[in-house]
C-alpha positions in Angstrom: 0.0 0.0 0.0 1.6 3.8 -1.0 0.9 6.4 0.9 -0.7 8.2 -1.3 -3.8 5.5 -1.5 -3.6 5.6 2.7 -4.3 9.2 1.9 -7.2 8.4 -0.3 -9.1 6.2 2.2 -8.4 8.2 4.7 -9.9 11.9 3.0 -12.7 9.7 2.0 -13.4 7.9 5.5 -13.6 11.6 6.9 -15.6 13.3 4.1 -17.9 10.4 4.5 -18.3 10.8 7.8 -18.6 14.3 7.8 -21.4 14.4 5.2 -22.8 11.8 7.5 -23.1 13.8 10.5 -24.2 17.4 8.2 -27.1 14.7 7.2 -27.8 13.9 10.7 -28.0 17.4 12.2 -29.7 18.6 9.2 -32.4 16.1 8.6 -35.2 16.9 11.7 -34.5 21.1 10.8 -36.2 20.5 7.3 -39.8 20.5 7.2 -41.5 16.9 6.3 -45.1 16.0 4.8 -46.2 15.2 8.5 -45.0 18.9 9.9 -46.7 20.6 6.8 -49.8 18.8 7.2 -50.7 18.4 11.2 -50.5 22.4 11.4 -54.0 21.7 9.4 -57.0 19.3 10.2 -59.5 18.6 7.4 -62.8 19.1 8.8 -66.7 17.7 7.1 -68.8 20.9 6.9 -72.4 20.6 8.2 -74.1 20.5 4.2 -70.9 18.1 3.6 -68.3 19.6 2.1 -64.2 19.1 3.4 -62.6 22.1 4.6 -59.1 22.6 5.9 -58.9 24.4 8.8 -55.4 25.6 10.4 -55.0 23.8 14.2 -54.6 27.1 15.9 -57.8 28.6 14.9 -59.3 25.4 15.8 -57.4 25.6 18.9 -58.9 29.1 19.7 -62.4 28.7 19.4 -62.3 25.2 21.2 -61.2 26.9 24.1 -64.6 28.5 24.3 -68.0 27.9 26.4 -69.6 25.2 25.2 -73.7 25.4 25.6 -75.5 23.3 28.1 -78.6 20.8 27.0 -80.9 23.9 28.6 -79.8 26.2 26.2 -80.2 24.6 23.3 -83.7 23.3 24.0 -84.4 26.6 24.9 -82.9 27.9 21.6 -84.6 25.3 19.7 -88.0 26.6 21.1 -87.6 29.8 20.7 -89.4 31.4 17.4 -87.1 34.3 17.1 -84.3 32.3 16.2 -81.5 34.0 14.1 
């Protein structure tokens, strides 16, 4: 073996291993299909159409009173209904 092929392997052991490690460290900072996608939720529409509706405006409005049984018989029997 001449040194200059020792060279060889060597530069090529550490370039591998250094576009190894980039590859590593890089990888989870670039945004995948399932980063993209759970920021949105695909909802069914009450006449039945899909919508896509970002999670943090879902996130906001769930956050809100929700109306007891009472109230919504009480809406449901009233004839001024809007």
């Amino acid at each position: 073996m001449t040194p200059n092929e020792k060279c060889n392997r060597r530069r090529f052991i550490k370039t591998t291993l250094i576009a190894g490690a980039t590859a590593g460290i890089a990888a989870p900072l670039l945004p995948g299909p399932e980063q993209t996608s759970a920021s949105q939720i695909t909802m069914l529409t009450s006449d039945g159409k899909l919508v896509t509706v970002n999670k943090s405006v879902l996130e906001q409005t769930t956050g809100q009173k929700k109306a007891t049984e009472r109230e919504v018989f009480e809406w449901m029997n009233n004839k001024h209904k809007t």
